[in-house]
py3Dmol code that shows the C-alpha trace and the ligand (Angstrom):
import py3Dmol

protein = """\
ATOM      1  CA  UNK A   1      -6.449 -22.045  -8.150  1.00  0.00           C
ATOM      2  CA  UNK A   2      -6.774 -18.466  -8.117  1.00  0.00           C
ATOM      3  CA  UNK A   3      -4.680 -16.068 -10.237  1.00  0.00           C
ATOM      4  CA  UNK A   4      -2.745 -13.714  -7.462  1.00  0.00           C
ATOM      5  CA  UNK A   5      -1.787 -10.915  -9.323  1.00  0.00           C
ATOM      6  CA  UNK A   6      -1.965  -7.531  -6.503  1.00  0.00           C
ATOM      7  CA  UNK A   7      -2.040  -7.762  -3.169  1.00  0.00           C
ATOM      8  CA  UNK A   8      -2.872  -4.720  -1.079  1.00  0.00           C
ATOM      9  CA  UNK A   9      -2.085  -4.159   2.684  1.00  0.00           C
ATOM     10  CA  UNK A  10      -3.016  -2.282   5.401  1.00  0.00           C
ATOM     11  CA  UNK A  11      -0.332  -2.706   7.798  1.00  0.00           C
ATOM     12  CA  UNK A  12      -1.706  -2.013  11.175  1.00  0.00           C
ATOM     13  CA  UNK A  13      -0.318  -1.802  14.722  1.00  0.00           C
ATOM     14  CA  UNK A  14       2.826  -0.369  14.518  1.00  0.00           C
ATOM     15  CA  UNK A  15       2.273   2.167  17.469  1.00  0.00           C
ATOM     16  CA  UNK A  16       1.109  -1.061  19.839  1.00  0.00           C
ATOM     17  CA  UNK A  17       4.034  -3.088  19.332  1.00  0.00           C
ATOM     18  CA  UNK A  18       6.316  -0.035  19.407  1.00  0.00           C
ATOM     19  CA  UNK A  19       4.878   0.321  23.424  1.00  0.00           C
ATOM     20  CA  UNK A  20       4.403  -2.954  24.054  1.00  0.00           C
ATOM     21  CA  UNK A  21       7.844  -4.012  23.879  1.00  0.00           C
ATOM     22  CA  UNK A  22      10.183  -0.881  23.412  1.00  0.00           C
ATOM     23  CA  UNK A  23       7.538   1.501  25.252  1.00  0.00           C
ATOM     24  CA  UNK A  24       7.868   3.772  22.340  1.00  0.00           C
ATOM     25  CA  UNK A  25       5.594   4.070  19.073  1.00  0.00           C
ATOM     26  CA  UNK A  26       8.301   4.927  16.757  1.00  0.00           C
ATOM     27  CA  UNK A  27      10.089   2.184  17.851  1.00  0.00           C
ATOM     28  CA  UNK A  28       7.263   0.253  16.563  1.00  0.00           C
ATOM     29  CA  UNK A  29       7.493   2.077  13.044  1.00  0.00           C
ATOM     30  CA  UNK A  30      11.354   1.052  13.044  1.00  0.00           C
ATOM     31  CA  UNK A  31      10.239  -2.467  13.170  1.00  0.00           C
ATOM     32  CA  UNK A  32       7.231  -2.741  10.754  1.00  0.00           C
ATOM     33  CA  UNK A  33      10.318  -1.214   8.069  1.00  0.00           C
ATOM     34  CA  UNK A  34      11.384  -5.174   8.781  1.00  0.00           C
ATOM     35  CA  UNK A  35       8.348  -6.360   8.126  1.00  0.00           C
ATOM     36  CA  UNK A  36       8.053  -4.311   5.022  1.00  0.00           C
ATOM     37  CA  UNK A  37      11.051  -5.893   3.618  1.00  0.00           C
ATOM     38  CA  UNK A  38      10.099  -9.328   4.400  1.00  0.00           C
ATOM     39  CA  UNK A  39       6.933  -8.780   2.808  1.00  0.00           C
ATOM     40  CA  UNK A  40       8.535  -7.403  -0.314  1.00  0.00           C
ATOM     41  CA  UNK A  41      10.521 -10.620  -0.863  1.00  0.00           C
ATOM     42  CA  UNK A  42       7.921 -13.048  -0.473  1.00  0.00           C
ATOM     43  CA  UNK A  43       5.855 -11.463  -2.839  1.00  0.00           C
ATOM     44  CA  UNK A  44       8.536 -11.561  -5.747  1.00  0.00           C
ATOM     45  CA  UNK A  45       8.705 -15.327  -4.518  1.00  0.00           C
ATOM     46  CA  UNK A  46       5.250 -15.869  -5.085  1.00  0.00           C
ATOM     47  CA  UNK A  47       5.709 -14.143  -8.382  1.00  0.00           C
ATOM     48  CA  UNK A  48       2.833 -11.573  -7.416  1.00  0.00           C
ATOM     49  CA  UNK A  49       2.986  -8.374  -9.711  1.00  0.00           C
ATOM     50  CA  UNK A  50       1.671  -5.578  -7.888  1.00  0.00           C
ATOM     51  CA  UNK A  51       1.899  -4.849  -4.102  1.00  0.00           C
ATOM     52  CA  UNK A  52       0.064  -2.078  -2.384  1.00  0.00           C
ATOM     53  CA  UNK A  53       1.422  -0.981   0.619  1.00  0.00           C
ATOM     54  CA  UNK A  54      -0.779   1.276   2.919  1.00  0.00           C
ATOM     55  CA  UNK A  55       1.979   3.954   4.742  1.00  0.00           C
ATOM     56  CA  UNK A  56      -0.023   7.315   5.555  1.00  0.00           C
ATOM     57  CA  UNK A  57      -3.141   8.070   5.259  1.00  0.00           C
ATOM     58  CA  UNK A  58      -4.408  11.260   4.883  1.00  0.00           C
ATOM     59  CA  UNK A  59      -6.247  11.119   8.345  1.00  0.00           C
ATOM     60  CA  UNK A  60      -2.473  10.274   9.528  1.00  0.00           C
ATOM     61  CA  UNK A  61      -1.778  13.673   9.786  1.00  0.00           C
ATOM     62  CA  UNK A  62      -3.775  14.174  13.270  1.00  0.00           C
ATOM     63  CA  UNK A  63      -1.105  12.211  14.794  1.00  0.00           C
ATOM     64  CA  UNK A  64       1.442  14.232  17.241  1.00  0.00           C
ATOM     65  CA  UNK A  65       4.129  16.370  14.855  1.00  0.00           C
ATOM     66  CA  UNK A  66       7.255  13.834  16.721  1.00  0.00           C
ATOM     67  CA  UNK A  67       5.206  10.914  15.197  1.00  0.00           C
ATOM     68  CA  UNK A  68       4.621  11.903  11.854  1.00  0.00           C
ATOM     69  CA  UNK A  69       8.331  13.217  11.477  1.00  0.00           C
ATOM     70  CA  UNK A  70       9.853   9.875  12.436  1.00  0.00           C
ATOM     71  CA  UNK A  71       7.876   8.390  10.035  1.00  0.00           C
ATOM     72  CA  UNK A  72       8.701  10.556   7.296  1.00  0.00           C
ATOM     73  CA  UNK A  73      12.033  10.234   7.994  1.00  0.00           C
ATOM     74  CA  UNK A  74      11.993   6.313   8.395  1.00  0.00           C
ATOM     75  CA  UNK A  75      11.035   6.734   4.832  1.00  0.00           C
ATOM     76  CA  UNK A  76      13.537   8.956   3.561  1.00  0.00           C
ATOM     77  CA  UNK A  77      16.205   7.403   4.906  1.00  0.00           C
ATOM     78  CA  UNK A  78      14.677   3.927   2.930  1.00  0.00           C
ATOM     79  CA  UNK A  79      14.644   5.811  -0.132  1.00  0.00           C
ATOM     80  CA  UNK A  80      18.069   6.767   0.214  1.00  0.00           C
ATOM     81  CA  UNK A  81      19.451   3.683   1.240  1.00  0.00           C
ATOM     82  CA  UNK A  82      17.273   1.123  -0.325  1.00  0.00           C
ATOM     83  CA  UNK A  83      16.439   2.545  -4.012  1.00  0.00           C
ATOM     84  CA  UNK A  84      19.519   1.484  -5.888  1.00  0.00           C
ATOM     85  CA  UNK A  85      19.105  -2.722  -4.410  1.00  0.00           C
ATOM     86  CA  UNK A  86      14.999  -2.030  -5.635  1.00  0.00           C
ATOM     87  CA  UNK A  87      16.157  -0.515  -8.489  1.00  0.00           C
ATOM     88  CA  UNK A  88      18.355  -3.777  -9.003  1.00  0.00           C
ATOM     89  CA  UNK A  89      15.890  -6.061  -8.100  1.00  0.00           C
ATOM     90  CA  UNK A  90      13.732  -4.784 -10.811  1.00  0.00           C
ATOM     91  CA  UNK A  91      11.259  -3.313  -9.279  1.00  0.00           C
ATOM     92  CA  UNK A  92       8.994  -0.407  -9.817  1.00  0.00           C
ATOM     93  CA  UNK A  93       8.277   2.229  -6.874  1.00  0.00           C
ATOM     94  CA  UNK A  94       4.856   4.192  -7.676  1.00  0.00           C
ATOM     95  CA  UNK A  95       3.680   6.621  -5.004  1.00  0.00           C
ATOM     96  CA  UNK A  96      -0.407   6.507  -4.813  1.00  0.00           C
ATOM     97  CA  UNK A  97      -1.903   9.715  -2.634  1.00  0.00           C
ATOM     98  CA  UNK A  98      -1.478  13.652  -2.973  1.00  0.00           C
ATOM     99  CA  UNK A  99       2.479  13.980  -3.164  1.00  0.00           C
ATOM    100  CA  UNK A 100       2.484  17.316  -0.777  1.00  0.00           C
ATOM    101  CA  UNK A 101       5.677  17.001   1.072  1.00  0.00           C
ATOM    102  CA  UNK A 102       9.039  18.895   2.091  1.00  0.00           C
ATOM    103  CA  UNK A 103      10.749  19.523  -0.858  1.00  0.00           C
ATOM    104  CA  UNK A 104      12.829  16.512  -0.209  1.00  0.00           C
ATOM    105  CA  UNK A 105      11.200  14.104   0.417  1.00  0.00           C
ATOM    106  CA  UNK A 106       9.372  15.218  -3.256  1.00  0.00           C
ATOM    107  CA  UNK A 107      11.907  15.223  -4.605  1.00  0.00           C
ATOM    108  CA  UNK A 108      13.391  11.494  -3.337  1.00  0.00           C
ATOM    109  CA  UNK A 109       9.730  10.298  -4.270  1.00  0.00           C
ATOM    110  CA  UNK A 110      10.029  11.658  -7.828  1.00  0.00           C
ATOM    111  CA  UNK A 111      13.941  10.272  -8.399  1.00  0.00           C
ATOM    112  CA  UNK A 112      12.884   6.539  -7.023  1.00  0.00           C
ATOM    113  CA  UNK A 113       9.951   6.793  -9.247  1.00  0.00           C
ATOM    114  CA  UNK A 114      11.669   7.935 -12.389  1.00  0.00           C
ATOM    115  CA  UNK A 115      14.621   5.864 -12.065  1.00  0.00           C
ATOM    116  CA  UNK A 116      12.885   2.649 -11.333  1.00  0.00           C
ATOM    117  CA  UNK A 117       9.947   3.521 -13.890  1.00  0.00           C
ATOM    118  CA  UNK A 118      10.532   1.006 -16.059  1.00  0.00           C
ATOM    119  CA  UNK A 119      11.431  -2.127 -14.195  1.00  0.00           C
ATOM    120  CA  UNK A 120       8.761  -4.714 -14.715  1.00  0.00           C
ATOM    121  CA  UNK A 121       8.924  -7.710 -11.538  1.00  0.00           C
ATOM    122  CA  UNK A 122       6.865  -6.144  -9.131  1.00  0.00           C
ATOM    123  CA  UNK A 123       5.232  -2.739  -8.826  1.00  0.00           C
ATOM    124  CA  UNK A 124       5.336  -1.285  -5.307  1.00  0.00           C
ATOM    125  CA  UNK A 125       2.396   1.294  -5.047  1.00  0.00           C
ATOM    126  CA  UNK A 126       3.088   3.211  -2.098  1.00  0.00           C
ATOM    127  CA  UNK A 127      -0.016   4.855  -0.241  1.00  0.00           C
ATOM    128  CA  UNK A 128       1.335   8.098   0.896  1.00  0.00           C
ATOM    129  CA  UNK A 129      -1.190  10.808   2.248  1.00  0.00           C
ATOM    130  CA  UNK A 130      -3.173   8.646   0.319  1.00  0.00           C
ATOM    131  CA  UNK A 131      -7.114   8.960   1.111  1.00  0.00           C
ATOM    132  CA  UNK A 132      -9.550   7.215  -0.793  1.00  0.00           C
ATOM    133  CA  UNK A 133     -12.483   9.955  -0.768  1.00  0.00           C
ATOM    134  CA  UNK A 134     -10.673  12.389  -1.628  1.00  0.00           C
ATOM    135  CA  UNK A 135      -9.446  10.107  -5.007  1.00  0.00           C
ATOM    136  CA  UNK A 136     -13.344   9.449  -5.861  1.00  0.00           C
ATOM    137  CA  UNK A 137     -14.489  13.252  -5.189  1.00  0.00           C
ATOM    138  CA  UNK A 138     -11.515  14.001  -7.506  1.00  0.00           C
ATOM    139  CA  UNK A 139     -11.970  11.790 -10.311  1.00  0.00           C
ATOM    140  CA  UNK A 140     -15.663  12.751 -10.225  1.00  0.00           C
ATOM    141  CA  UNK A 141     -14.657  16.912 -10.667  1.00  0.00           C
ATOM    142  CA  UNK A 142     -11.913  15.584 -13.467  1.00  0.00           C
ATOM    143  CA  UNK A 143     -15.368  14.036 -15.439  1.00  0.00           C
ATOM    144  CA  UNK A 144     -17.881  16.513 -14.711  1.00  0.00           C
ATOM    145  CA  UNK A 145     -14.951  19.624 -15.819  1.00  0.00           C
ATOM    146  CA  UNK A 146     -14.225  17.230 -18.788  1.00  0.00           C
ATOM    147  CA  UNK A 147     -18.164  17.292 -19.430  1.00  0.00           C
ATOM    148  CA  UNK A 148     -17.392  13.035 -19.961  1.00  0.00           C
ATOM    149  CA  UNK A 149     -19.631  10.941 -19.773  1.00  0.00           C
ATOM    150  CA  UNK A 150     -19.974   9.384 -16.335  1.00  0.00           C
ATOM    151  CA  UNK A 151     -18.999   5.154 -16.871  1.00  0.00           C
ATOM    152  CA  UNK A 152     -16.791   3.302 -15.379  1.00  0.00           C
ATOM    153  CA  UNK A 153     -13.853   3.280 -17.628  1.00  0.00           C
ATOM    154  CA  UNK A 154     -13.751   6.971 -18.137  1.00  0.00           C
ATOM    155  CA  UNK A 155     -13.856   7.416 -14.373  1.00  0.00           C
ATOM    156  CA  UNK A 156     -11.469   4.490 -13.236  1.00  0.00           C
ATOM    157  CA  UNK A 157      -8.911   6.804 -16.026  1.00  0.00           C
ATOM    158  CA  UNK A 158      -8.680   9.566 -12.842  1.00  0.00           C
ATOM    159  CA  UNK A 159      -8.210   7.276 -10.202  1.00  0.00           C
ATOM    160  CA  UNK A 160      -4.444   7.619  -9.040  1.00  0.00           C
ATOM    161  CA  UNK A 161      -4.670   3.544  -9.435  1.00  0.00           C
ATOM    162  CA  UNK A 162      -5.052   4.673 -13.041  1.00  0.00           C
ATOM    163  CA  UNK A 163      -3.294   1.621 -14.958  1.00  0.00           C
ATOM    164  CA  UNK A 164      -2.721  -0.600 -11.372  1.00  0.00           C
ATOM    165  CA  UNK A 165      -5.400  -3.657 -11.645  1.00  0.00           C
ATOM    166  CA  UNK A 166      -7.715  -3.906  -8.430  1.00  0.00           C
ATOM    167  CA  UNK A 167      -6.553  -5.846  -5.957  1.00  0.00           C
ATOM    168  CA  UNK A 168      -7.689  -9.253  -5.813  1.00  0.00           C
ATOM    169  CA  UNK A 169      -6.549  -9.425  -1.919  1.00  0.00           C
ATOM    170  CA  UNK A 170      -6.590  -7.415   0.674  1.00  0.00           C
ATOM    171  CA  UNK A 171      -4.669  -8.221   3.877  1.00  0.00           C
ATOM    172  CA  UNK A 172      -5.438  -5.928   7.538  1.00  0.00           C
ATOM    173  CA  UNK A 173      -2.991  -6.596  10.396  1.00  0.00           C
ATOM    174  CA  UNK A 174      -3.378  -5.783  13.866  1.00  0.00           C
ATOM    175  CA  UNK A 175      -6.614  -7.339  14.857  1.00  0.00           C
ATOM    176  CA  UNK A 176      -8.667  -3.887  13.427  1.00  0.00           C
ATOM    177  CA  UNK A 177     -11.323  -4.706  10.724  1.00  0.00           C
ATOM    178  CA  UNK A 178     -12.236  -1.877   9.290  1.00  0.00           C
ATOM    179  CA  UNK A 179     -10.851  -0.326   5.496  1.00  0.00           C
ATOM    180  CA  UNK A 180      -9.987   3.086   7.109  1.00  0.00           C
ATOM    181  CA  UNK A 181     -10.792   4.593   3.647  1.00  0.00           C
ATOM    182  CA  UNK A 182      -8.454   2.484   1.766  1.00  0.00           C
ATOM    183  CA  UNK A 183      -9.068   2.017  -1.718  1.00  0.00           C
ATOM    184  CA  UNK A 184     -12.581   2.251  -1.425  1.00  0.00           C
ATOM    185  CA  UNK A 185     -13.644   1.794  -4.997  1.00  0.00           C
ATOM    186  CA  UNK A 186     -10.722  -1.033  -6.195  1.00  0.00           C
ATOM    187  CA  UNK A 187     -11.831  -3.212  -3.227  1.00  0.00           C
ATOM    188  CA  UNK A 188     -15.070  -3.791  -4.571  1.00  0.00           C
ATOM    189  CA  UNK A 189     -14.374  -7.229  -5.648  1.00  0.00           C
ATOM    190  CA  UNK A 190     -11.091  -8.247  -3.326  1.00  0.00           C
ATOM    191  CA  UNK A 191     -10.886 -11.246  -0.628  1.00  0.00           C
ATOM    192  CA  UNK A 192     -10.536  -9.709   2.562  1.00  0.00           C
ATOM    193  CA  UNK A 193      -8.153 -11.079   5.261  1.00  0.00           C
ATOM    194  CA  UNK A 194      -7.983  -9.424   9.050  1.00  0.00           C
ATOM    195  CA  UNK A 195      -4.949 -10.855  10.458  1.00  0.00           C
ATOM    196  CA  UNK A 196      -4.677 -10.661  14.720  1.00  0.00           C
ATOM    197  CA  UNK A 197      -0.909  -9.964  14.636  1.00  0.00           C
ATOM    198  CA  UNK A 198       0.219  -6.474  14.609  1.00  0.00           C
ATOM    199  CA  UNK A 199       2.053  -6.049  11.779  1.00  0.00           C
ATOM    200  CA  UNK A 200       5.538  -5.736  12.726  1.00  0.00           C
ATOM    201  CA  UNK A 201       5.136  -9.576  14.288  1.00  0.00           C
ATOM    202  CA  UNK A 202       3.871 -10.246  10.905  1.00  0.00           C
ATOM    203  CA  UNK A 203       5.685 -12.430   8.946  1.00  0.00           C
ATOM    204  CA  UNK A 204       6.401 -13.770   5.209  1.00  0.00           C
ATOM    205  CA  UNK A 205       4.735 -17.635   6.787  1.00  0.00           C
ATOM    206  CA  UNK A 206       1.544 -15.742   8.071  1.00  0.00           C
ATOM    207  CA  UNK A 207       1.497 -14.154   4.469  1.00  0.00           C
ATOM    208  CA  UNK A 208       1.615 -17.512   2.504  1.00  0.00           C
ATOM    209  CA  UNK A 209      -0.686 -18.985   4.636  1.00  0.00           C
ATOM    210  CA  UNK A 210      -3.392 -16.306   3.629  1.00  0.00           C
ATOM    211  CA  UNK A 211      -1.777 -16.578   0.209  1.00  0.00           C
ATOM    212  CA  UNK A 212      -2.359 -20.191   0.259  1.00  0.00           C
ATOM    213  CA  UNK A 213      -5.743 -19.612   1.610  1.00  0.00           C
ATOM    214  CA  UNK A 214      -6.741 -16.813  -0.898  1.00  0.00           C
ATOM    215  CA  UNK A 215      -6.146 -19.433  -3.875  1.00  0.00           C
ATOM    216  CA  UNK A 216      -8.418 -22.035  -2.913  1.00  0.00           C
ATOM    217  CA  UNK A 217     -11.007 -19.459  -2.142  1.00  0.00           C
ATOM    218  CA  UNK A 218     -13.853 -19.851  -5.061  1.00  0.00           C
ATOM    219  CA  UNK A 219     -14.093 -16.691  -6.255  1.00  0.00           C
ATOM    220  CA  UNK A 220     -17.615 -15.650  -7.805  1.00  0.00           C
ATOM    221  CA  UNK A 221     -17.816 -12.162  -9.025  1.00  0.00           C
ATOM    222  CA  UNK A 222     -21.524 -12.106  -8.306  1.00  0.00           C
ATOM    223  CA  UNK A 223     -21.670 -15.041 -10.572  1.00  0.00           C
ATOM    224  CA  UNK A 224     -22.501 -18.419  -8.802  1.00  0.00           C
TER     225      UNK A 224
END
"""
ligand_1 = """\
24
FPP
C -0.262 1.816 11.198
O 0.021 1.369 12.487
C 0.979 2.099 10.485
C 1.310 3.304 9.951
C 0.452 4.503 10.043
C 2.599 3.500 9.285
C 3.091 2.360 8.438
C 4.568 2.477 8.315
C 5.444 1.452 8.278
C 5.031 0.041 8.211
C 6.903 1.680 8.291
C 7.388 2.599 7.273
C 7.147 2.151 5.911
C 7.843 2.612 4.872
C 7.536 2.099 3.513
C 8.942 3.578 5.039
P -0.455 2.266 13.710
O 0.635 3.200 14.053
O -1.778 2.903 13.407
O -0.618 1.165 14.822
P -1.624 1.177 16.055
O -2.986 0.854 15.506
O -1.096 0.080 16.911
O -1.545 2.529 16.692
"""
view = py3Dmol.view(width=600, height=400)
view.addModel(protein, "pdb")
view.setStyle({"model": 0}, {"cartoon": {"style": "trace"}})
view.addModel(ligand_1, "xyz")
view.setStyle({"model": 1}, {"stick": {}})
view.zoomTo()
view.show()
C-alpha cells in the first residue's frame, strides 16, 4: 500500500455550480468553503500530513473586481472565524504564493501563520496568488544572484514549497484536466486524479475513493 503523506488539490468549478443552482458564481465560492472543510477533516482521518489547497492563482486576478473581492473576503472572514478551532485542532496554516494583499488580509495571513506555526497534525499550504512560473523563474534568479551551483537541492531550497514534501497525489475537480500552472516542478512524480464533479458537490466519499484508489496504485518512480 502506498504511503499518503500530501495531497494537493485543485478545486475546480466553483463559478459553474454557483450558476447552475443559485445563478450566481459567488454563490458557488460560498459553497466550495463547505467543501473545503469537509475535505480538511477527512484528511486528518486518513492521517495525511500535508494538504495543498489550490485558492487563487495568479492568473485569478483577470477575473471581474466583484469576483475576486468576494473571494477575498470569503477568506477573511474564515480566517477570522475559523483560526482559533484550526489552531485547536493542531494544525498548521502556511500560505504558498506572493503574499501581496490589503493590509489586512496580510496581516490575518501572517497572525494564522504565526500562531499556528508550530502545530504538527496536518499542514494546510494555502495557494494564494500562487503561480508556479513565476516560483521556478524566481528560484532560478535566487541561484544565479547567489552564483550556486545549479542542482536540485540547492534550487528546490527557493521554492516557496521549501521544506513541504512533493505531493504524492494530485486531485482536479470539475471535469477540467489541465495543471493550470500548479506546482509545476513538485508534480513531477504525483498520481494524478481528474474528478467530473465540480468541486463544491465534491465530497469526503469521492475523496477516499481516490484515496483508496491512489494506494493500490504501483507506484514506479521510473523504476519498473
Ligand atoms: C476554481 O473554480 C476555484 C477558485 C478560483 C477559488 C477556490 C475557492 C474556494 C474553494 C473557496 C474559498 C476557499 C478558502 C480557503 C477561503 P472556478 O471559479 O474556476 O470554477 P469554474 O471553472 O466553474 O468557473
Amino acid at each position: 500500500m502506498n504511503p499518503l503523506n500530501h495531497v494537493a488539490i485543485i478545486m475546480d468549478g466553483n463559478g459553474r455550480w454557483g450558476l447552475k443552482y443559485k445563478n450566481s458564481r459567488n454563490a458557488g465560492h460560498k459553497a466550495g468553503l463547505n467543501t473545503v472543510e469537509k475535505i480538511i477533516k477527512e484528511t486528518i482521518k486518513q492521517k495525511i500530513k500535508y494538504l495543498t489547497l489550490y485558492a487563487f492563482s495568479t492568473e485569478n486576478w483577470k477575473r471581474p473586481k466583484k469576483e475576486v473581492n468576494y473571494l477575498f473576503n470569503l477568506l477573511e472572514n474564515f480566517l477570522i472565524n475559523r483560526i482559533d478551532e484550526l489552531h485547536k485542532k493542531n494544525i498548521k496554516l502556511r500560505i504558498i504564493g506572493i503574499k501581496k494583499f490589503s493590509s489586512k488580509l496580510n496581516t490575518l495571513l501572517n497572525l494564522s501563520e504565526k500562531k499556528t506555526a508550530k502545530n504538527t497534525k496536518l499542514q494546510i499550504n494555502l495557494a494564494l496568488n500562487y503561480g508556479s512560473k513565476f516560483e521556478l523563474i524566481n528560484a532560478f534568479k535566487h541561484l544565479s544572484k547567489n552564483k550556486q551551483k545549479i542542482n536540485e537541492k540547492n534550487f528546490t531550497k527557493y521554492l516557496q514549497t521549501k521544506n513541504i514534501p512533493d505531493p504524492d497525489l494530485l486531485i482536479r475537480t470539475g471535469n477540467t484536466k489541465r495543471l493550470s500552472n500548479f506546482l509545476l516542478w513538485q508534480l513531477a512524480y504525483s498520481e494524478i486524479f481528474f474528478e467530473k464533479k465540480l468541486w463544491p458537490e465534491f465530497n469526503e466519499n469521492d475523496y477516499s475513493k481516490i484515496i483508496k484508489n491512489y494506494r493500490s496504485i504501483k507506484r514506479n518512480f521510473g523504476n519498473i
